[in-house]
PALUM-406396 format. One record per residue (C-alpha): residue number from 1; x, y, z. Coordinates in nm, 2 decimals, decimal comma. Example, Ala and Ser with C-alpha at 12.3 -4.5 7.8 and 13.67 -1.06 7.14 Angstrom:
+--------+--------+--------+--------+
| marvex |     px |     py |     pz |
+--------+--------+--------+--------+
|      1 |   1,23 |  -0,45 |   0,78 |
|      2 |   1,37 |  -0,11 |   0,71 |
+--------+--------+--------+--------+
END
This chain:
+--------+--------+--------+--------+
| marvex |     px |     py |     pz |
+--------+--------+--------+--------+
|      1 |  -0,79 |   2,13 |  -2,79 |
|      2 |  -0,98 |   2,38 |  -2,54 |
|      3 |  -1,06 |   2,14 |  -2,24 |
|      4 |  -1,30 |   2,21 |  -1,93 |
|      5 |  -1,16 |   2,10 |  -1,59 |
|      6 |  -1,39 |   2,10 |  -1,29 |
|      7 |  -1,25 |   2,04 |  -0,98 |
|      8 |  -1,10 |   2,14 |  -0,61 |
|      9 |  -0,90 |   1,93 |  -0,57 |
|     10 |  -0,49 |   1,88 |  -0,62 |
|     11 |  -0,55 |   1,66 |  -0,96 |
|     12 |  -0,77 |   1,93 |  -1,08 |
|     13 |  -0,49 |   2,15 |  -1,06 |
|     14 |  -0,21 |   1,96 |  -1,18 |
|     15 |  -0,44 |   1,84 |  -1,47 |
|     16 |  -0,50 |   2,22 |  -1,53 |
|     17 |  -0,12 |   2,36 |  -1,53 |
|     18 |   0,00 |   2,03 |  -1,73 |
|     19 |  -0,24 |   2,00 |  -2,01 |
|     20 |  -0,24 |   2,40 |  -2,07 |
|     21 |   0,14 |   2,37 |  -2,07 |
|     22 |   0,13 |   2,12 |  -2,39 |
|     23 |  -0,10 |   2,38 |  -2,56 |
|     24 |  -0,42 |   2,31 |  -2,48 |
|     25 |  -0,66 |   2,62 |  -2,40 |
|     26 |  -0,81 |   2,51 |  -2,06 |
|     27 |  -1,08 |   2,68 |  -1,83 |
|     28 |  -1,07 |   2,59 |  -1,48 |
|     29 |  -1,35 |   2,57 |  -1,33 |
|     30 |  -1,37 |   2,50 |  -0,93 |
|     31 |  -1,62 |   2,51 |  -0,72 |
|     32 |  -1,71 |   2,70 |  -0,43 |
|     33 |  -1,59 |   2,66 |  -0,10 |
|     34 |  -1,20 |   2,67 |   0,08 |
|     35 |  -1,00 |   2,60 |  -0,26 |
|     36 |  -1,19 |   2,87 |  -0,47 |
|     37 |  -1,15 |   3,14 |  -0,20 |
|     38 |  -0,78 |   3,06 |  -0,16 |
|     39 |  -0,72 |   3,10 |  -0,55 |
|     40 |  -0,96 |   3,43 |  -0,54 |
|     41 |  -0,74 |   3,54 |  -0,27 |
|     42 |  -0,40 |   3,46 |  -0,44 |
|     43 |  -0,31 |   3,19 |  -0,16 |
|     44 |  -0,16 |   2,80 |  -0,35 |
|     45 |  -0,43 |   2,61 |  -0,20 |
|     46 |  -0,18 |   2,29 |  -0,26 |
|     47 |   0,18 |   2,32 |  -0,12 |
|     48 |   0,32 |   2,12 |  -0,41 |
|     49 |   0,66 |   2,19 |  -0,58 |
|     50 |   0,65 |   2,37 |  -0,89 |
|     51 |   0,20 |   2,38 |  -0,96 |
|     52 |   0,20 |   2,76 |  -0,85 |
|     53 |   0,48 |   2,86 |  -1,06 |
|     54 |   0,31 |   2,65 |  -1,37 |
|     55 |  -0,01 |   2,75 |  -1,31 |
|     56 |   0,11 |   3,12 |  -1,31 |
|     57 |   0,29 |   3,07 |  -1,60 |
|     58 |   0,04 |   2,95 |  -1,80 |
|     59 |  -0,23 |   3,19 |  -1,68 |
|     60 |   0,04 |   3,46 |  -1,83 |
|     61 |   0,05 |   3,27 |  -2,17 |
|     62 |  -0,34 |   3,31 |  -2,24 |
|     63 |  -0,34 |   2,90 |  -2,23 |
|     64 |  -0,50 |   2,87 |  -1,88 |
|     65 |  -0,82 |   3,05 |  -1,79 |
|     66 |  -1,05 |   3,07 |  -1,46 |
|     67 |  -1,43 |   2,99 |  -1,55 |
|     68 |  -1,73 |   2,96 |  -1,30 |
|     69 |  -1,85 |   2,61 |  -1,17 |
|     70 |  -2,21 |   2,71 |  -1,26 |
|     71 |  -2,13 |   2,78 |  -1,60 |
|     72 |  -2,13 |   2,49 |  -1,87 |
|     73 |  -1,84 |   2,45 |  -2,12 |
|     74 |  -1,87 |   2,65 |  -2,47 |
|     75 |  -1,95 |   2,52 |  -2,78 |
|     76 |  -1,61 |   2,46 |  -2,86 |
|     77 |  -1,53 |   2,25 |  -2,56 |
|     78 |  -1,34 |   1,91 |  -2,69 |
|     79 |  -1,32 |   1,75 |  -2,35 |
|     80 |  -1,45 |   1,80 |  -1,99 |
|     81 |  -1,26 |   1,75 |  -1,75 |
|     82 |  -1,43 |   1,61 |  -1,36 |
|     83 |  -1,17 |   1,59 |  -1,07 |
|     84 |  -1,37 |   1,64 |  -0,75 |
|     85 |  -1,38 |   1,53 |  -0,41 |
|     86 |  -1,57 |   1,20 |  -0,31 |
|     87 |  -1,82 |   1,43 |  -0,14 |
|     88 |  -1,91 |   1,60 |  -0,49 |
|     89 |  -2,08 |   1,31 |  -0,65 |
|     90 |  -2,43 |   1,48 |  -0,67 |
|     91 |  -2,23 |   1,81 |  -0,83 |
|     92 |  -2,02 |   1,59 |  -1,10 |
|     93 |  -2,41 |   1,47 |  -1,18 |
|     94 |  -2,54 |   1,78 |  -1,25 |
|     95 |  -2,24 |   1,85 |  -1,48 |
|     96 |  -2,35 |   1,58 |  -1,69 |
|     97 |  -2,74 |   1,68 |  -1,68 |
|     98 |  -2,68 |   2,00 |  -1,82 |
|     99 |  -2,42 |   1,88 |  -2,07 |
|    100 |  -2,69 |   1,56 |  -2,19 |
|    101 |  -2,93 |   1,88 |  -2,25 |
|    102 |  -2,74 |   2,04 |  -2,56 |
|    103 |  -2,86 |   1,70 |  -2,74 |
|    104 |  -2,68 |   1,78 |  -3,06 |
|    105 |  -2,33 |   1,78 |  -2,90 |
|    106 |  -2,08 |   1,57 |  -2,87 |
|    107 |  -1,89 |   1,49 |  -2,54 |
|    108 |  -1,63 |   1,36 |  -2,40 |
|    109 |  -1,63 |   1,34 |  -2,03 |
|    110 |  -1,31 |   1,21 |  -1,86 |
|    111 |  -1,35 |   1,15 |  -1,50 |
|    112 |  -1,08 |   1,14 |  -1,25 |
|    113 |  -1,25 |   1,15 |  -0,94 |
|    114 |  -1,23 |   0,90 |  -0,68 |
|    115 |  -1,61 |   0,82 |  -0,69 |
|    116 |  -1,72 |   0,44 |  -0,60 |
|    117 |  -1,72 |   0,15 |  -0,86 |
|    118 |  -1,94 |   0,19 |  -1,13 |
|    119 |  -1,95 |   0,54 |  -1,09 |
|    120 |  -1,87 |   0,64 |  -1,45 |
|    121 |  -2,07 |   0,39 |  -1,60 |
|    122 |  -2,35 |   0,55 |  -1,46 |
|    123 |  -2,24 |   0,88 |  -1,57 |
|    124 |  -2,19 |   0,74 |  -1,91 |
|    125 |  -2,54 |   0,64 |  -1,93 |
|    126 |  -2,70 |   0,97 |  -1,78 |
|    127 |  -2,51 |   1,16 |  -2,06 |
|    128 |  -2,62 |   0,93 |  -2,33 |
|    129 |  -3,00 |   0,98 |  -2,22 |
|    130 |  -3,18 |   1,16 |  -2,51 |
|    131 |  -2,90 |   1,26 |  -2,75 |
|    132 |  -2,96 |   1,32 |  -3,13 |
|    133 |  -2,86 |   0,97 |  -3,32 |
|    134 |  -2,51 |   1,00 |  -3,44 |
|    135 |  -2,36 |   1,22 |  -3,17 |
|    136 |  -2,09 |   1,09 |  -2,99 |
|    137 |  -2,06 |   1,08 |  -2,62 |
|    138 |  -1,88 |   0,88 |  -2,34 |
|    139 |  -1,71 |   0,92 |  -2,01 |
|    140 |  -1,45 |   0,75 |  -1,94 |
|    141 |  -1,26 |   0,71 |  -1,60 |
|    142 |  -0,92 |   0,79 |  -1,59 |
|    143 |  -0,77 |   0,75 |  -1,19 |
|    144 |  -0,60 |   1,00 |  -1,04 |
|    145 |  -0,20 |   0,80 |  -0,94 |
|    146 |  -0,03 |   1,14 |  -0,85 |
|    147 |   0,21 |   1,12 |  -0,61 |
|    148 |   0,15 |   1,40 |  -0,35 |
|    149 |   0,48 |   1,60 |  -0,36 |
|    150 |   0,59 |   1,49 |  -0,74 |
|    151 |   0,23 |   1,53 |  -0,83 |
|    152 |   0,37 |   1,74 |  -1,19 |
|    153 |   0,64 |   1,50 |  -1,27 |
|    154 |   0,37 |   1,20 |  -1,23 |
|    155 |   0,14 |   1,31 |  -1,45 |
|    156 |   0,39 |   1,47 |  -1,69 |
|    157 |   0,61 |   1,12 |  -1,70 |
|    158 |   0,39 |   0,83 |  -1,59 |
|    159 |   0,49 |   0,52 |  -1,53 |
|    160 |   0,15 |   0,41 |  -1,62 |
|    161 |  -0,18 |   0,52 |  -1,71 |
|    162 |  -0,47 |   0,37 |  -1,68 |
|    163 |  -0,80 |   0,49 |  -1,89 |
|    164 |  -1,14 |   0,27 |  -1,85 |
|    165 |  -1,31 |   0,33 |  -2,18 |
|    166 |  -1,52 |   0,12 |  -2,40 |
|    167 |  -1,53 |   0,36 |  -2,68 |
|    168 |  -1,32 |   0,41 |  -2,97 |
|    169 |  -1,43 |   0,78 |  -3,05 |
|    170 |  -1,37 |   0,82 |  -2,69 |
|    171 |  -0,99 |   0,66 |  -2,71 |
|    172 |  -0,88 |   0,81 |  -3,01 |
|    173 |  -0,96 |   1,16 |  -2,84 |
|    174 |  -0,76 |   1,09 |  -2,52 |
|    175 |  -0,48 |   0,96 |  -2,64 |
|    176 |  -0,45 |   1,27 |  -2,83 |
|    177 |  -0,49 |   1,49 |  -2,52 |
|    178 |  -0,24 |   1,29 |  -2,33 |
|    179 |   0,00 |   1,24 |  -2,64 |
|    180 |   0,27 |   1,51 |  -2,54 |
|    181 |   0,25 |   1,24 |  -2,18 |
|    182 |   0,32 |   0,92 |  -2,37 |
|    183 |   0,54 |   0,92 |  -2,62 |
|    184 |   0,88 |   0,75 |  -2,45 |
|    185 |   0,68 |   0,41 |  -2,48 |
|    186 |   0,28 |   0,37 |  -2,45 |
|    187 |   0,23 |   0,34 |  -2,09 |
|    188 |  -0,14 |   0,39 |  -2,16 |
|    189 |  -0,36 |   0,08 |  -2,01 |
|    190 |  -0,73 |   0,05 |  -2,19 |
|    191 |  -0,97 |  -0,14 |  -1,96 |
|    192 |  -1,30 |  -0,14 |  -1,91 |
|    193 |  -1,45 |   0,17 |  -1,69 |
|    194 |  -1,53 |  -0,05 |  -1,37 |
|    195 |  -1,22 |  -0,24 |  -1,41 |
|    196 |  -1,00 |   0,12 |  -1,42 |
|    197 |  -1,23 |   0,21 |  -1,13 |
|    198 |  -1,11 |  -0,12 |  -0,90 |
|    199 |  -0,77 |  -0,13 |  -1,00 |
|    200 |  -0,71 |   0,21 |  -0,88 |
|    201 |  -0,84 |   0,08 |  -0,54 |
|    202 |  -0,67 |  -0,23 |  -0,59 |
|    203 |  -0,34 |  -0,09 |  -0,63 |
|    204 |  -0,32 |   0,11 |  -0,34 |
|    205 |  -0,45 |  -0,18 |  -0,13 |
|    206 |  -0,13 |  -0,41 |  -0,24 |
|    207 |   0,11 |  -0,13 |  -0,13 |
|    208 |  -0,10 |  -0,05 |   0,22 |
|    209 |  -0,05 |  -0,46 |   0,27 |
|    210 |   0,29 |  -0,44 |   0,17 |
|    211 |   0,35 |  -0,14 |   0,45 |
|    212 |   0,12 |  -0,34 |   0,72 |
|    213 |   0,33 |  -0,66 |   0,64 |
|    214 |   0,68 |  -0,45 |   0,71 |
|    215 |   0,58 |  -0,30 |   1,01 |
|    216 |   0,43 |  -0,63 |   1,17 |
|    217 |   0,80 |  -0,80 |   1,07 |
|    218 |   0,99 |  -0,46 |   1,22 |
|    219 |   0,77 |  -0,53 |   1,59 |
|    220 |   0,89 |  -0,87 |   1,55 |
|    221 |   1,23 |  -0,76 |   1,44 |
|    222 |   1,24 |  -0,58 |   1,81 |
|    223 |   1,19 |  -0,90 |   2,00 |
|    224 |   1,43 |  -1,13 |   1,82 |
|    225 |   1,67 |  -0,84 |   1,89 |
|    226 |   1,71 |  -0,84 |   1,49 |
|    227 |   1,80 |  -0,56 |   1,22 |
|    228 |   1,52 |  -0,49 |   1,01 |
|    229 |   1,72 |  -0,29 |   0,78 |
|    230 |   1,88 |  -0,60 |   0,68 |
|    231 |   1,59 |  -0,82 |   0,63 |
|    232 |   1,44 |  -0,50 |   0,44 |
|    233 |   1,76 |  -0,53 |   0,18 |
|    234 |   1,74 |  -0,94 |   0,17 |
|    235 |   1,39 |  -0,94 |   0,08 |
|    236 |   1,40 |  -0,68 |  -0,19 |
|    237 |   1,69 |  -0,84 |  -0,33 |
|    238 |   1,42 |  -1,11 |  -0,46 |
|    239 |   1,29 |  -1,04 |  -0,78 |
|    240 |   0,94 |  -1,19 |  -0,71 |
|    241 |   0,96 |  -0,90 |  -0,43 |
|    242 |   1,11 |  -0,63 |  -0,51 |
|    243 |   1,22 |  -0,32 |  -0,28 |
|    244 |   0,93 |  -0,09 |  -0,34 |
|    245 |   0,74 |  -0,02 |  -0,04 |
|    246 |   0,92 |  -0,26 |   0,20 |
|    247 |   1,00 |   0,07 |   0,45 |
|    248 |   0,88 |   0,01 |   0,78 |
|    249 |   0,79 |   0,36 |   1,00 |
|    250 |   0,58 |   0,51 |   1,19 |
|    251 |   0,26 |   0,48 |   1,00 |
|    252 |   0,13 |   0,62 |   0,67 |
|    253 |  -0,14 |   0,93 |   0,60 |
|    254 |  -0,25 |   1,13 |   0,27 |
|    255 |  -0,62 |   1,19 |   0,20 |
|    256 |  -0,65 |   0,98 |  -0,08 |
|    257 |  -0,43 |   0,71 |  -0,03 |
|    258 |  -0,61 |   0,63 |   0,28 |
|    259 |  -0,93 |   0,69 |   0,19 |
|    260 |  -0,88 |   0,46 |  -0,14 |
|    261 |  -0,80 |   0,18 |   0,11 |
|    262 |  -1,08 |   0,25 |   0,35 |
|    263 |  -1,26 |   0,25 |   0,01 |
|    264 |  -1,15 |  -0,12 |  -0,09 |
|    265 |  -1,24 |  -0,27 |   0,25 |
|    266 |  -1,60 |  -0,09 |   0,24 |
|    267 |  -1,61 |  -0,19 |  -0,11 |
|    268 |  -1,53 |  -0,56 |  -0,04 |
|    269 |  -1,77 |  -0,52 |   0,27 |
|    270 |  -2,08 |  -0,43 |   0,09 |
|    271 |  -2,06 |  -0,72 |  -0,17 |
|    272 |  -2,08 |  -0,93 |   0,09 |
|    273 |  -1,71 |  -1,05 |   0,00 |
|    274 |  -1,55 |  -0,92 |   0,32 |
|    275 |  -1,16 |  -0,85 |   0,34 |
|    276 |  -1,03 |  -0,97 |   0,69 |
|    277 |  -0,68 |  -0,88 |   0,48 |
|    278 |  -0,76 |  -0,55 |   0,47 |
|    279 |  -0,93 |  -0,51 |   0,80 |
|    280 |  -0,58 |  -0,64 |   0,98 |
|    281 |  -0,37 |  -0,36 |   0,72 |
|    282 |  -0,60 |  -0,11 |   0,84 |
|    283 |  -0,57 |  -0,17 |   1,21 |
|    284 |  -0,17 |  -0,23 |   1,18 |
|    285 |  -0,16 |   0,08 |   1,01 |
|    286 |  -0,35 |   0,30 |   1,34 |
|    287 |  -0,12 |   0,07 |   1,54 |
|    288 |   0,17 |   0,22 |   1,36 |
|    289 |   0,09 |   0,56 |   1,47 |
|    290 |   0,17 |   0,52 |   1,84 |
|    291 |   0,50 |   0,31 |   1,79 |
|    292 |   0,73 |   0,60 |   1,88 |
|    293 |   0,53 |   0,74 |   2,16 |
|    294 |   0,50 |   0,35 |   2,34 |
|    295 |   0,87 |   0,36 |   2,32 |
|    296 |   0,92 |   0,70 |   2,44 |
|    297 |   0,67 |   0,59 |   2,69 |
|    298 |   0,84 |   0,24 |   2,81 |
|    299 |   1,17 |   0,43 |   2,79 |
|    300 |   1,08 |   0,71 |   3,07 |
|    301 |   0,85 |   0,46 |   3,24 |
|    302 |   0,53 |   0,56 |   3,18 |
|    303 |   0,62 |   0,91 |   3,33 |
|    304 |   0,59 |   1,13 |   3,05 |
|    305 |   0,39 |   1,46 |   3,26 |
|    306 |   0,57 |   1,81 |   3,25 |
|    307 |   0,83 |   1,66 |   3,01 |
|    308 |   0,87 |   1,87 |   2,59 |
|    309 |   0,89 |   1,66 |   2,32 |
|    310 |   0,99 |   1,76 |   1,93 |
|    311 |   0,88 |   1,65 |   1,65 |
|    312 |   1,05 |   1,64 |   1,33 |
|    313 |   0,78 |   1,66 |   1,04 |
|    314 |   0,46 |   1,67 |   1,09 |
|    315 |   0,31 |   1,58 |   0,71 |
|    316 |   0,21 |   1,26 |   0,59 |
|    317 |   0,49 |   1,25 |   0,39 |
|    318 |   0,77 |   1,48 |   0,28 |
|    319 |   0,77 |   1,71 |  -0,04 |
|    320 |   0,34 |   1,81 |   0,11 |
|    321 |   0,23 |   2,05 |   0,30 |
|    322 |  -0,06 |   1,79 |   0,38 |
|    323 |  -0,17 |   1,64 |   0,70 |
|    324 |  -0,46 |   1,43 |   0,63 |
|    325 |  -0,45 |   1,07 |   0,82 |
|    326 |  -0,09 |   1,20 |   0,90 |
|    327 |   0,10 |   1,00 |   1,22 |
|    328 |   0,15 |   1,31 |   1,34 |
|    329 |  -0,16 |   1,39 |   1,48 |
|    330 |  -0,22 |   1,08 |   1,68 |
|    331 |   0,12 |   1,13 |   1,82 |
|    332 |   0,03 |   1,46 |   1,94 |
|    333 |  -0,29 |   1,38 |   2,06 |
|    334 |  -0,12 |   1,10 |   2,24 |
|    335 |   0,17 |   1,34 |   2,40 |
|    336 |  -0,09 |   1,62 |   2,54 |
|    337 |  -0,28 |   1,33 |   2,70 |
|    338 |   0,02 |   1,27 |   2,86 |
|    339 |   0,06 |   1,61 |   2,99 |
|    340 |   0,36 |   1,65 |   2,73 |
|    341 |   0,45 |   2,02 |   2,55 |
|    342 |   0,54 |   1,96 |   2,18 |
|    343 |   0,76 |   2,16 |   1,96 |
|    344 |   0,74 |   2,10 |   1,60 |
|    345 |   0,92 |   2,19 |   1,31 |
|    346 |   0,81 |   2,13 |   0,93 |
|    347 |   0,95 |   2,26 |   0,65 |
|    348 |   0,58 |   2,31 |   0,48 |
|    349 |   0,30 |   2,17 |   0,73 |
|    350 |   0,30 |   2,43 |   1,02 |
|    351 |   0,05 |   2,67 |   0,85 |
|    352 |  -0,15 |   2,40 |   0,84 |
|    353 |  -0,07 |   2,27 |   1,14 |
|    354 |  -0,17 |   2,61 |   1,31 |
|    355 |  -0,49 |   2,59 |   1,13 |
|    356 |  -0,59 |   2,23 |   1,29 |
|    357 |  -0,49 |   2,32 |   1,62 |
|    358 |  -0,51 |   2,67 |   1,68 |
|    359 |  -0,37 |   2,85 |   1,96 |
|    360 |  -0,23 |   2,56 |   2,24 |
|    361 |   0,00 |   2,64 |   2,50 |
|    362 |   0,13 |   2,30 |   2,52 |
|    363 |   0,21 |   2,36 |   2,10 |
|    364 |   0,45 |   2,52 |   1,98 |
|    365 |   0,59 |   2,57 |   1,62 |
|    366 |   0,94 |   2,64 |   1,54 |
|    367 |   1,06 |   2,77 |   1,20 |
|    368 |   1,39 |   2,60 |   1,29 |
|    369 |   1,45 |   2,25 |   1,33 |
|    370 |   1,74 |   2,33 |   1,58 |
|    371 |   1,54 |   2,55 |   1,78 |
|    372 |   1,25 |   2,26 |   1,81 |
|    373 |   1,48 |   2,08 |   1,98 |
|    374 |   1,57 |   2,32 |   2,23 |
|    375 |   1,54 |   2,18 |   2,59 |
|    376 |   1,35 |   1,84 |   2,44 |
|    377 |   1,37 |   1,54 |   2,65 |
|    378 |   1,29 |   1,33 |   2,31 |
|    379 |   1,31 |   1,42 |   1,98 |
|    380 |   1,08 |   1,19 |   1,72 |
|    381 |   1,16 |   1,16 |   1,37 |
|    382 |   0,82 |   1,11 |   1,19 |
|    383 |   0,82 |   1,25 |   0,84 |
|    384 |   1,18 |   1,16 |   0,64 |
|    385 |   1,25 |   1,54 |   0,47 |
|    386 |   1,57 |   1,52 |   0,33 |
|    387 |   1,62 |   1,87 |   0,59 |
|    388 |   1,66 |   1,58 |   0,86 |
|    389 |   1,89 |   1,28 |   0,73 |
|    390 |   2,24 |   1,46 |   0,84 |
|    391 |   2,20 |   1,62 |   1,17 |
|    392 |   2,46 |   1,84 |   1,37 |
|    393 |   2,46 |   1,58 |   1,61 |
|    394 |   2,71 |   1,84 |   1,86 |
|    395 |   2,48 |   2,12 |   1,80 |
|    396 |   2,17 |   1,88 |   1,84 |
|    397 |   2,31 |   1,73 |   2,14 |
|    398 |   2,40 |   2,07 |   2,34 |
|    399 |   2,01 |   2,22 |   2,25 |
|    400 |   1,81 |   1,92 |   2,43 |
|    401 |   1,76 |   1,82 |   2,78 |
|    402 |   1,77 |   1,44 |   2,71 |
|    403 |   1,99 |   1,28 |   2,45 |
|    404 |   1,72 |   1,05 |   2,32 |
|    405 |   1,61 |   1,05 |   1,94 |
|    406 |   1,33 |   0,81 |   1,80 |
|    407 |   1,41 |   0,73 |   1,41 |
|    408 |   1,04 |   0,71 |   1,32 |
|    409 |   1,17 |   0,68 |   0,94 |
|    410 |   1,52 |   0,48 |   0,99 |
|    411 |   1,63 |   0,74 |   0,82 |
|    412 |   1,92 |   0,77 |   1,05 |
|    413 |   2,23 |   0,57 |   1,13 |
|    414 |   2,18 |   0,40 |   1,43 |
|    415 |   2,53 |   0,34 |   1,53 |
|    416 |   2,66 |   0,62 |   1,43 |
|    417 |   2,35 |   0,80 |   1,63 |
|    418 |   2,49 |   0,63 |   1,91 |
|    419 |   2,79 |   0,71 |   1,89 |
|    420 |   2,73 |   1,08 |   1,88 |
|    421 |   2,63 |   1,02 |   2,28 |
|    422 |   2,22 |   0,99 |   2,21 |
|    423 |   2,00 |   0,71 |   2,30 |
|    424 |   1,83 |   0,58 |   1,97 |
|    425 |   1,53 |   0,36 |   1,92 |
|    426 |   1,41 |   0,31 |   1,52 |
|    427 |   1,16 |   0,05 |   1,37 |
|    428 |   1,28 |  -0,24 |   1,39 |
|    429 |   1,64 |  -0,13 |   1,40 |
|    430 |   1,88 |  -0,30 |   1,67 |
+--------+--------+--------+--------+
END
């Protein structure tokens, strides 16, 4: 099928290099502003594994093609294609403006924006205005669930799909755009669009809950002097539980799945329904942040002035070069109040991190992990990349000042931490 895609953002993308890779001629088109330049200029806007190289690829096979944003699909367009930013509501309406124009056409409009609840059937209805009887046209809502740093291998082999549609025309054509994505078992979910739209929202509010929960039982853990790894195990051992998203830390970030939540609670808030649920999940959550520097803080007596401090990983989460919402950047803000200097090292985030901040001389940003520890008086564990679960304790040990590591993760052993002569404090973790 030749499919339109308009969008900035990292679905847009992935939508882009995985449909063309099934076959389908696709024009990208992305609108103006930091993405576009950064794709004009040859920089990966998106520091995800494996989209450059796909997207390259399939720009090489003829499959993938770069259209302008002002332009409107050609006559041969099958499918269109919206995955844009909250902010770019009023654009995703013009879209659909110009295409309810060409009143002898038939569209299909699939939208995978995170717009607000009833979004696309409002969409639906401004593309329906004044076209010839007998022409076909819907948009349907199909939500974004990538998972930022297996964003291709999420959308390639889904554990679930959900599509608000309440047209048959309109389903027919999807599932045969997303075929080459379903054929294992159909994973596909048909609801209506406003239904698609909350359960999005809804799904990413039971696993924020499920975080806030753990990390109120991991402060608890602390003052009954109990392991929280253990009551992790024992309660995901239940099969009305289950062990996903039980991992206490030190708070979690990502654009979207934070704003989805903030979403849900201002959702619930304006229909008068309220969420004090939410609310609490929320405020845990910013709570969360500054776990590891109220420990480093109790643990040097509230004299934290003059002294360096490394951070290990500052993304929201590994596998990203992302630091939206991240913990990182309350921690930091916390430490220069403080009066501390901060190394960091990241495997993917310190371009970004640069960006953010700048020039600081308190900042500094390693390209090695052992040389961001180098004269530390802490070192914090705050995003879990696989480069940090097996340290060179010895080597670690000998580079820093103080021998005290915080497992923001609990990624780490803490006996055997100890026994490697460093002082260890994790979440929840005895």
């Amino acid at each position: 099928m030749h499919l339109d895609i308009y969008g900035d953002t990292l679905t847009a993308l992935v939508t882009a290099a995985t449909l063309s890779s099934t076959g389908h001629q696709v024009t990208l088109r992305v609108p103006a502003g930091q993405v576009a330049d950064d794709l004009d200029a040859g920089r990966m806007p998106y520091q995800e594994p494996g989209l450059e190289a796909m997207l390259d690829q399939q720009q090489q096979a003829g499959r993938l093609l770069a259209g302008s944003a002002d332009e409107m699909p050609g006559d041969r367009a099958e499918a269109v294609f919206l995955a844009l930013s909250p902010a770019a509501l009023p654009f995703a309406e013009s879209v659909i403006d110009q295409l309810a124009l060409r009143r002898e056409h038939s569209w299909l409009v699939v939208n995978q924006s995170n717009f607000p609840v009833g979004t696309t059937e409002s969409l639906q209805q401004r593309l329906r205005d004044g076209a010839d009887a007998g022409v076909d046209r819907a948009v349907i809502v199909m939500p974004e669930m990538l998972q930022e740093g297996a964003a291709l291998q999420s959308f390639m082999r889904p554990s679930s799909i959900l599509v608000g549609c309440d047209s048959d025309w309109a389903e027919v054509h999807i599932r045969e755009i997303l075929r080459p994505f379903n054929r294992l078992r159909d994973v596909m979910h048909l609801l209506r669009p406003r239904e698609a739209e909350f359960t999005k929202l809804a799904i990413n509010g039971m696993l924020a809950t499920r975080l806030g929960f753990m990390n109120d039982m991991a402060s608890l853990a602390d003052a009954l002097q109990v392991d929280i790894e253990q009551v992790r195990m024992g309660m995901g051992a239940d099969p009305r539980i289950g062990e996903a998203y039980l991992y206490p830390g030190c708070g979690f970030g990502g654009l979207n799945f934070s704003r989805n939540v903030m979403s849900l609670a201002d959702t619930l808030e304006s229909s008068g329904v309220g969420s004090e649920l939410l609310e609490q999940v929320l405020l845990i959550n910013e709570r969360q942040k500054e776990v590891l520097f109220r420990k480093l803080w109790q643990h040097y007596r509230t004299d934290l002035h003059g002294k360096t401090v490394t951070l290990w990983g500052a993304a929201f989460k590994p596998g990203t070069g992302r630091i939206d919402n991240a913990p990182a950047l309350k921690l930091l803000d916390a430490l220069w109040a403080q009066g501390v200097t901060v190394r960091v090292h990241d495997p993917k985030a310190l371009p970004t991190l640069r960006a953010h901040y700048g020039e600081r001389a308190d900042l500094l940003l390693c390209d090695d992990p052992y040389e961001a520890a180098r004269g530390a008086d802490a070192l914090m564990l705050v995003t879990e990349w696989k480069d940090y679960w097996s340290p060179d304790y010895p080597r670690l040990r000998s580079l820093m000042a103080q021998p005290l590591l915080l497992d923001g993760r609990n990624i780490l052993d803490p006996d055997f931490v100890r026994s490697s002569g460093f002082v260890y404090y994790g979440i929840g973790r005895q």
